[in-house]
C-alpha positions as a printed NumPy array, in Angstrom:
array([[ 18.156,  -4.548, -15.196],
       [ 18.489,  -6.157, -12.212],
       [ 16.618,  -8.812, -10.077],
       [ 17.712, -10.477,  -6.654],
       [ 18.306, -14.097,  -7.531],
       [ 15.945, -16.325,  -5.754],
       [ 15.745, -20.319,  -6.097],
       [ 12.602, -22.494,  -5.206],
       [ 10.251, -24.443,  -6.633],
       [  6.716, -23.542,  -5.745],
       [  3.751, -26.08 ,  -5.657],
       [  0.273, -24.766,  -3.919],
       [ -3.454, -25.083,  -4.317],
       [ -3.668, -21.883,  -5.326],
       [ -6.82 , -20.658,  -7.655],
       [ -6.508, -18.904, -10.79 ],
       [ -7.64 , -15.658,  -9.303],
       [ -5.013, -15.913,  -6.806],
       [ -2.212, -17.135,  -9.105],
       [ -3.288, -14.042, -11.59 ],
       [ -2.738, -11.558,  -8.702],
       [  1.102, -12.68 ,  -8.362],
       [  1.403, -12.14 , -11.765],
       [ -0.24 ,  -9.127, -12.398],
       [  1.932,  -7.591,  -9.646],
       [  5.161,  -8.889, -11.18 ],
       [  4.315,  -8.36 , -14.788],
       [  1.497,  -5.687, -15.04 ],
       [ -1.112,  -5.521, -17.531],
       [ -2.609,  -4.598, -20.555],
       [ -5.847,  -3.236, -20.985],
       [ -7.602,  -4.019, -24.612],
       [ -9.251,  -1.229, -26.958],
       [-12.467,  -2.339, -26.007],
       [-11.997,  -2.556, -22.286],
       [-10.416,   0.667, -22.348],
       [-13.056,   2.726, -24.304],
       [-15.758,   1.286, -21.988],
       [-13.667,   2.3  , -18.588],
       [-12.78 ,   5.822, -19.569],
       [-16.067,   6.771, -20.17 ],
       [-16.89 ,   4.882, -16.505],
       [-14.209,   6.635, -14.902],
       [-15.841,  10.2  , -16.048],
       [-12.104,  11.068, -17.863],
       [-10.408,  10.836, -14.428],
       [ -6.818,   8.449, -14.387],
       [ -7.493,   4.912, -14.205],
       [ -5.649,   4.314, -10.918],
       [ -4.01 ,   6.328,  -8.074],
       [ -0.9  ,   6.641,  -9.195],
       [  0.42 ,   8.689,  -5.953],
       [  3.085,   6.482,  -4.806],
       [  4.978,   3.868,  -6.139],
       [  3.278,   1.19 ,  -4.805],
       [ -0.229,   2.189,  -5.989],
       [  0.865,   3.236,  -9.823],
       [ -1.743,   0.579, -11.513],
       [ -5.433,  -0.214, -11.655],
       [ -6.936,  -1.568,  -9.094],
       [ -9.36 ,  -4.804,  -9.804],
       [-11.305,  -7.034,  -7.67 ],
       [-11.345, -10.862,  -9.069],
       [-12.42 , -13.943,  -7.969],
       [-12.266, -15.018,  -4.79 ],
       [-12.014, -11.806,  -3.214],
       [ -8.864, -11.058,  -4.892],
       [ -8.003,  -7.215,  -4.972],
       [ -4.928,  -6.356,  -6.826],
       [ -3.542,  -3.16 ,  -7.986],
       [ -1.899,  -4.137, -11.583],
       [  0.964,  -1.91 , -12.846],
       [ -0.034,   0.002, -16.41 ],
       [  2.543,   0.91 , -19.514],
       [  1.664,   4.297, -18.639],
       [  2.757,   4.527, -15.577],
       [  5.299,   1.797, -14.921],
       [  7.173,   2.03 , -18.87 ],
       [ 10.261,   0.589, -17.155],
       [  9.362,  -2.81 , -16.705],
       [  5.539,  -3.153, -17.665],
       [  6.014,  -3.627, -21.662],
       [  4.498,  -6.515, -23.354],
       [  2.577,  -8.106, -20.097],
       [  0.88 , -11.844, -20.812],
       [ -2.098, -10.392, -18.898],
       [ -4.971,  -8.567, -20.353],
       [ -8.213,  -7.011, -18.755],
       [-10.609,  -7.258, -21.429],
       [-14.412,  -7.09 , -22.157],
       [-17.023,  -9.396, -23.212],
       [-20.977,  -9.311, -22.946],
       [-20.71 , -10.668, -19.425],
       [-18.516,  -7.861, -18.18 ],
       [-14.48 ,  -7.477, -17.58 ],
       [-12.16 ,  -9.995, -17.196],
       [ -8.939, -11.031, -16.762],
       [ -7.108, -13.536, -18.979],
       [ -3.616, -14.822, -20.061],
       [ -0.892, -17.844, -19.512],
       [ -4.281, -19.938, -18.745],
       [ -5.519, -18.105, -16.147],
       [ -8.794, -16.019, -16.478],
       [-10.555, -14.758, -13.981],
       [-13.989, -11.996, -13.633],
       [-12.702,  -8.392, -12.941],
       [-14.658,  -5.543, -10.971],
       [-12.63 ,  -2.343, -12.037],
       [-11.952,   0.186,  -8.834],
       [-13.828,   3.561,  -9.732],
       [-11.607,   7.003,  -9.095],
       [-13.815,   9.402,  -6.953],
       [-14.644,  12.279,  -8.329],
       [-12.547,  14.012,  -6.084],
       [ -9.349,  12.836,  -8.182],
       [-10.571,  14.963, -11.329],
       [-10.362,  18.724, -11.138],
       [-11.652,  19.798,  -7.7  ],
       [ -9.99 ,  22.087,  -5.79 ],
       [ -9.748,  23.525,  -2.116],
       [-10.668,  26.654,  -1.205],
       [ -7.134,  28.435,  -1.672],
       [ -7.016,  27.096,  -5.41 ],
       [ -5.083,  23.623,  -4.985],
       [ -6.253,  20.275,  -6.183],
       [ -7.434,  18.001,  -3.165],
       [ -5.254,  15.223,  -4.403],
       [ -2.194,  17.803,  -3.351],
       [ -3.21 ,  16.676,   0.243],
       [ -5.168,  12.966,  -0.217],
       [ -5.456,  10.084,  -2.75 ],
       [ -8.301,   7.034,  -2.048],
       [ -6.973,   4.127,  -2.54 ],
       [ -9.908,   1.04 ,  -1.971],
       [-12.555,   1.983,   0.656],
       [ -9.095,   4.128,   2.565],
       [ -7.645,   7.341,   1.782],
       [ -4.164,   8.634,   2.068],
       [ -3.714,  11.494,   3.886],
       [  0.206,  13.36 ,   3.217],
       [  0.285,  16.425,   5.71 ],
       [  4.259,  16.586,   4.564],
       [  5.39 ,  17.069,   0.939],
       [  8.691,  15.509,   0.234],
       [ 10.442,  13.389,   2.932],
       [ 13.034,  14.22 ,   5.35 ],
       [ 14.908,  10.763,   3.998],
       [ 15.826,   9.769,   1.194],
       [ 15.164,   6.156,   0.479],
       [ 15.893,   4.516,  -3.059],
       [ 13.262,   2.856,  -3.863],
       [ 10.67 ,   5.785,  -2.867],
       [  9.427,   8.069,  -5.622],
       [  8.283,  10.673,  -2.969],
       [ 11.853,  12.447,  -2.239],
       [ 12.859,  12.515,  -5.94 ],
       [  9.388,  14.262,  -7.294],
       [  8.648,  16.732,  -4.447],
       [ 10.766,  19.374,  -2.535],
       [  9.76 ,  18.976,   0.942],
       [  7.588,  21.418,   2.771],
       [  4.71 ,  20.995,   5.74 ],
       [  0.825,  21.36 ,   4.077],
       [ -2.286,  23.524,   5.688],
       [ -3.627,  21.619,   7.827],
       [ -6.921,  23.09 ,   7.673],
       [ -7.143,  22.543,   3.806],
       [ -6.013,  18.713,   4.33 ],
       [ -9.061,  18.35 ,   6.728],
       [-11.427,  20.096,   4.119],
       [-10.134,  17.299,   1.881],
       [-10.824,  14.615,   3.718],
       [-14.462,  15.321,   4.202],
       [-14.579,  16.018,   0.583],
       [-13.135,  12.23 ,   0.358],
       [-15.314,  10.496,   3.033],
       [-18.456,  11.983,   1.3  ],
       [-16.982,  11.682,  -2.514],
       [-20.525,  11.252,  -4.969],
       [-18.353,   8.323,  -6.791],
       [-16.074,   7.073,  -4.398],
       [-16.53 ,   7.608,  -0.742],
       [-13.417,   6.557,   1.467],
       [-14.143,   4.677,   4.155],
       [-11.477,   4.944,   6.453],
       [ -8.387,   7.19 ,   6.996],
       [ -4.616,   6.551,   6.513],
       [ -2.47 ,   9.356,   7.564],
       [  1.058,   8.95 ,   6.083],
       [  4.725,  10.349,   5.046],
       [  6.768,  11.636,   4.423],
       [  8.836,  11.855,   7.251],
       [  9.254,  14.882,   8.993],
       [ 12.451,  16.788,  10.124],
       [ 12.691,  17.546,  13.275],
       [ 11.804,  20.883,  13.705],
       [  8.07 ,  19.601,  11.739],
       [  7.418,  16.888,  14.646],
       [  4.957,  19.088,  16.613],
       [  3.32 ,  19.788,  13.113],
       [  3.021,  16.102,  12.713],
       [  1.786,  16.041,  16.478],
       [ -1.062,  18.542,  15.724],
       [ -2.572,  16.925,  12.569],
       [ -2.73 ,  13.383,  14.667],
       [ -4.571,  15.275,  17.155],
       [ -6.979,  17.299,  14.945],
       [ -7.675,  14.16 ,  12.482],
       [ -8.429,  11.958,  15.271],
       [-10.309,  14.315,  16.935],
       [-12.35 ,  15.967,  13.585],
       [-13.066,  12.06 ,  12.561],
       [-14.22 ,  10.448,  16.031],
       [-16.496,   7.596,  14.072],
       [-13.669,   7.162,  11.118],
       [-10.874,   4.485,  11.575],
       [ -7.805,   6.793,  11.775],
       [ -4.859,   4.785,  11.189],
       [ -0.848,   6.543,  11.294],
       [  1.985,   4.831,   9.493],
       [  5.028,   6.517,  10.149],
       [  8.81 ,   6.296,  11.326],
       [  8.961,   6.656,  15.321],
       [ 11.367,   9.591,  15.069],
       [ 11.928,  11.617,  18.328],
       [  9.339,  12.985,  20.172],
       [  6.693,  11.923,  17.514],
       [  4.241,   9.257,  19.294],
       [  2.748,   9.427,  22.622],
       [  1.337,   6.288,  22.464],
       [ -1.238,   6.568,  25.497],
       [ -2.188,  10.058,  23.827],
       [ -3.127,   8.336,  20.4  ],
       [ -5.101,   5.331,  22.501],
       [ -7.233,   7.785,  24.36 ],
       [ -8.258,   9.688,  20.844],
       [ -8.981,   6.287,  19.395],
       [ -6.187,   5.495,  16.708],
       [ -7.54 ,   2.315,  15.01 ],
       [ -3.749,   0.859,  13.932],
       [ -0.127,   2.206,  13.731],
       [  2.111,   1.152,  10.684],
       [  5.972,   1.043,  11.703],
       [  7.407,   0.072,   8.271],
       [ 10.485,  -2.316,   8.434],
       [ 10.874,  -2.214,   4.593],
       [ 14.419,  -4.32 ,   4.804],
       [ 15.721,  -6.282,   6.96 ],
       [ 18.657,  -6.736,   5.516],
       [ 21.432,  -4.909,   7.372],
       [ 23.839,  -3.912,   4.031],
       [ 20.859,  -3.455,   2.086],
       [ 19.271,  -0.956,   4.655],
       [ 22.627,   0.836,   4.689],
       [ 23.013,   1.24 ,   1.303],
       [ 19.317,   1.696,  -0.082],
       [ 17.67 ,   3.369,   3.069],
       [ 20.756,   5.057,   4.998],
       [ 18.811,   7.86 ,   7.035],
       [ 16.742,   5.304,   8.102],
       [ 19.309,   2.715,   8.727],
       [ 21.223,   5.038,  11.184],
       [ 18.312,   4.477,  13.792],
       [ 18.98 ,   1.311,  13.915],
       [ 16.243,  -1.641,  13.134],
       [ 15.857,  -2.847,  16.77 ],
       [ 14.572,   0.689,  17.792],
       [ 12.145,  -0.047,  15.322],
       [ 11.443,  -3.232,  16.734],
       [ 11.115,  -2.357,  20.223],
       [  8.533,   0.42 ,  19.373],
       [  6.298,  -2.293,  17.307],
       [  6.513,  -4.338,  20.883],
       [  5.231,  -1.843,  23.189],
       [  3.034,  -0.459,  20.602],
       [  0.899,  -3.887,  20.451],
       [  1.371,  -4.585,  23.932],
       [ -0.321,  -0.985,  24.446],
       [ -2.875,  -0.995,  21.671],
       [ -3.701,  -4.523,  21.995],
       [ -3.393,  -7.517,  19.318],
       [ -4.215,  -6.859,  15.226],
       [ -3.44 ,  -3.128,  15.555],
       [  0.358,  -2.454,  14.809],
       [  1.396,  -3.62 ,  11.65 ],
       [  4.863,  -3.157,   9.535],
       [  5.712,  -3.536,   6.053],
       [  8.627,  -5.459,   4.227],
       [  8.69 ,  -5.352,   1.187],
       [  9.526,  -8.252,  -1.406],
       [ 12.009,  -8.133,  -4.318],
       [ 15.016,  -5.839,  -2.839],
       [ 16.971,  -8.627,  -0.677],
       [ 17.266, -12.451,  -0.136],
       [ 13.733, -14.126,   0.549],
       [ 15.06 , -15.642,   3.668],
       [ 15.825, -12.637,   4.973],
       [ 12.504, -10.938,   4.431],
       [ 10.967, -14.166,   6.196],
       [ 13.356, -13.826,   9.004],
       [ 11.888,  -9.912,   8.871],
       [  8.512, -11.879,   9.166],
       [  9.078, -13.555,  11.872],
       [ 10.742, -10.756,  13.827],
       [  7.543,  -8.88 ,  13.434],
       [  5.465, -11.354,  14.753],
       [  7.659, -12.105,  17.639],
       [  7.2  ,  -8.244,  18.63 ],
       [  2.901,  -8.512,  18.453],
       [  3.13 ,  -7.077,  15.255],
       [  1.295,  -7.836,  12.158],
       [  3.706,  -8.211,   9.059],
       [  2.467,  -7.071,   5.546],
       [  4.406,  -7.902,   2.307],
       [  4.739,  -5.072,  -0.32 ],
       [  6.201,  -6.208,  -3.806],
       [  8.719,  -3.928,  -4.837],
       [  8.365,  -2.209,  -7.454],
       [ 10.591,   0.298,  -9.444],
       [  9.228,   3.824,  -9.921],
       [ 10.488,   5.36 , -13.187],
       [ 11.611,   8.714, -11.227],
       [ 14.19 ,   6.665,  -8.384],
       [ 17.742,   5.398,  -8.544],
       [ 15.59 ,   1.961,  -8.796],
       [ 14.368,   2.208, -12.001],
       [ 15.961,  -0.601, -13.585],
       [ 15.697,  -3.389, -10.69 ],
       [ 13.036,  -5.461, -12.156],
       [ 10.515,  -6.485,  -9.465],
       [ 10.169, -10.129,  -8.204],
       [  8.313, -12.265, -10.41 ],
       [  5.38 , -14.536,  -9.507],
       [  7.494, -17.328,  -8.782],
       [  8.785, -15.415,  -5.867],
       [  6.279, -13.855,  -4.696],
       [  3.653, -17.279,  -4.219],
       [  6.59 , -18.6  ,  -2.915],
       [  7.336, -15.778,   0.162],
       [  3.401, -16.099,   0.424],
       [  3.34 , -19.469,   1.279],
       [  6.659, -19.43 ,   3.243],
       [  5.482, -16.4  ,   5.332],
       [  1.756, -17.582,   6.086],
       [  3.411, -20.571,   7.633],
       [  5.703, -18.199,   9.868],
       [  3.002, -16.2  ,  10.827],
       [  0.547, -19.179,  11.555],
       [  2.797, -20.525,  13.72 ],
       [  3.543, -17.666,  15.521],
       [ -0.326, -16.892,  16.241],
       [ -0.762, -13.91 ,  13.955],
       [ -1.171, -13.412,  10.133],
       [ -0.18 , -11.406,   6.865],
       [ -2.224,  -8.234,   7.244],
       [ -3.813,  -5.853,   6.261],
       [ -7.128,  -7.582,   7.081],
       [ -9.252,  -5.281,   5.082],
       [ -9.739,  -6.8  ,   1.859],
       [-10.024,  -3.728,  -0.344],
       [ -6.496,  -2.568,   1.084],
       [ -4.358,  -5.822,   0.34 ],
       [ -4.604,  -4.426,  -3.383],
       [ -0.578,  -3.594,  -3.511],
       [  0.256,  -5.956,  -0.464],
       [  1.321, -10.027,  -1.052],
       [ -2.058, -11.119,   0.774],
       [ -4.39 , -13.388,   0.173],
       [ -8.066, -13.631,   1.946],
       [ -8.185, -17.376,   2.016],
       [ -5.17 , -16.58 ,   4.492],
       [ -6.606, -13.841,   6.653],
       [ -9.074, -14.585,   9.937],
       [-12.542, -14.57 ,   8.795],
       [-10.891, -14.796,   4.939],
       [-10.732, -10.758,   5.595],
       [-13.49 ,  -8.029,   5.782],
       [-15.297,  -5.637,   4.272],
       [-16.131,  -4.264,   7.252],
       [-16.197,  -0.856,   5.553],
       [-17.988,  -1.203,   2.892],
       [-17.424,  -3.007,  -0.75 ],
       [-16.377,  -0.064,  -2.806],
       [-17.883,   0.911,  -6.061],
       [-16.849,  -1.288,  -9.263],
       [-17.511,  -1.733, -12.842]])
């Protein structure tokens, strides 16, 4: 097993809700007999969580304080989630969460109905095309990935190949109007395309944006040749891009992302900067995530971001049982209040803050409302709990 070595006391006013959410991500969570019994019959039979990618594999649970976190599950996460502290349990009040003297109230995220056995019209299950995730779902027009990143389940489960995109619009109305769980908003996502797929990629901006005019419609992609025309997107009313840093460290990038090391971070950069200065402040984010290289290089990632207009999000790593990663253990809490805290000042002073500022969507992301303008929004809609 192996864990980047990271030193630093932390000492913060941080409630029990909050301090549970760091833990939860690091250590995962049990769920009792009780609790378990009552949620499956909830959940109609359907999986507990959205396990599509490896940074949604657990349940996702609202606590206190407006606290959404998306806690990895034995079932899912056997590599490193095996005798958690942590345990969502049930009493005559409802769910909660409880363990190393923390405890907090727990609303338990309901799959759609969608995610059971429905299928398109030429025989496929929707979730072939689109997962919700929150009040957002995930929209993959490519299967596979064009790269081949270590830490990403995606290239290691599927072969790649371009999806119908007729089908993958059928399944997102099926998702926006779900009886259970309607999304809210739209994330189109990877994998990455090869280049002779970018006018594919092209298209299904084009006839999302343009089958989904009141929908947020956001794209988080790699800025790979002839992809985005940025003015193009604007006009058809993109709500947010995501250009994902994911390291910033230079070796690390070589070794652990190398197809997307070859274009070089400060092309990456540079697009983030005239992508906010086009689409205007809050609405280009990137992602780094936490646990795969030094913290103060993931802060100096931070503050790079910011620099550019961007909005930096922090994603804990953590190892998917199917990647070359499988036996890096993910930060623990320690390190992950401690980036928190380190990175909100960064971003404070640079005018910004740690997005994503929907509250329902910081479930797998090292974000906290009490640090987000407003303390976040729901300006989607709560989604449904138990």
């Amino acid at each position: 097993m192996t864990r980047i070595a990271w030193s630093g006391t932390v000492s913060s006013s941080l409630t029990a809700a909050e301090l549970l959410k760091f833990r939860l991500l690091a250590e995962g969570l049990r769920i009792s007999t009780r609790a378990l019994d009552a949620l499956t019959d909830l959940n109609g039979g359907r999986q507990l969580t959205p396990a599509d990618f490896a940074s949604t594999s657990g349940v996702i649970l609202r606590l206190d304080d407006d606290v959404w976190v998306n806690a990895p599950i034995p079932a899912y996460n056997p590599n490193f989630v095996q005798a958690p502290d942590c345990t969502l349990d049930l009493d005559d009040h409802g769910l909660f969460i409880h363990g190393e003297a923390l405890e907090s109230r727990a609303g338990f995220w309901l799959a759609p109905a969608y995610h059971g056995d429905a299928l398109t019209a030429s025989g496929r299950r929707h979730n072939y095309y689109a997962f919700t995730h929150g009040d957002r779902v995930r929209l993959a027009p490519i299967q596979g990935c064009a790269m081949r990143c270590q830490f990403c389940n995606v290239p290691y489960e599927d072969a790649y190949a371009t999806k119908d995109i007729d089908e993958m619009v059928a399944t997102l109305r099926v998702a926006l109007s779900d009886p259970v769980q309607p999304a809210h908003h739209v994330l189109v996502s990877g994998g990455t395309p090869v280049p002779r797929d970018v006018d594919f990629l092209r298209t299904v901006y084009e006839r999302v944006l343009t089958e989904f005019p009141a929908t947020h419609v956001d794209i988080m992609m790699v800025p790979v040749d002839g992809l985005f025309d940025l003015h193009r997107l604007r006009a058809l009313g993109v709500h947010e891009l995501s250009i994902n840093l994911e390291l910033h460290d230079d070796e690390r990038a070589r070794s652990l992302m190398p197809q997307k090391h070859l274009r070089g971070e400060r092309r990456y950069l540079d697009f983030i900067a005239d992508a906010a200065e086009l689409l205007g402040p809050g609405r280009v984010r990137s992602m780094l995530m936490v646990g795969l290289e030094p913290r103060d290089v993931t802060l100096a990632g931070v503050r790079a971001i910011a620099e550019r207009g961007g909005v930096p999000v922090l994603s804990p790593f953590r190892p998917d049982p199917v990647t070359p990663l499988r036996d890096w253990l993910p930060p623990t809490a320690t390190d992950l209040e401690e980036t928190y805290l380190r990175a909100v000042e960064i971003v404070e002073a640079a005018g910004t803050y740690l997005g994503p500022t929907c509250l329902p969507c910081t479930h797998n992301t090292v974000t906290l409302a009490r640090s987000l303008p407003g303390g976040g929004t729901y300006e989607h809609g709560l989604p449904v709990l138990a």
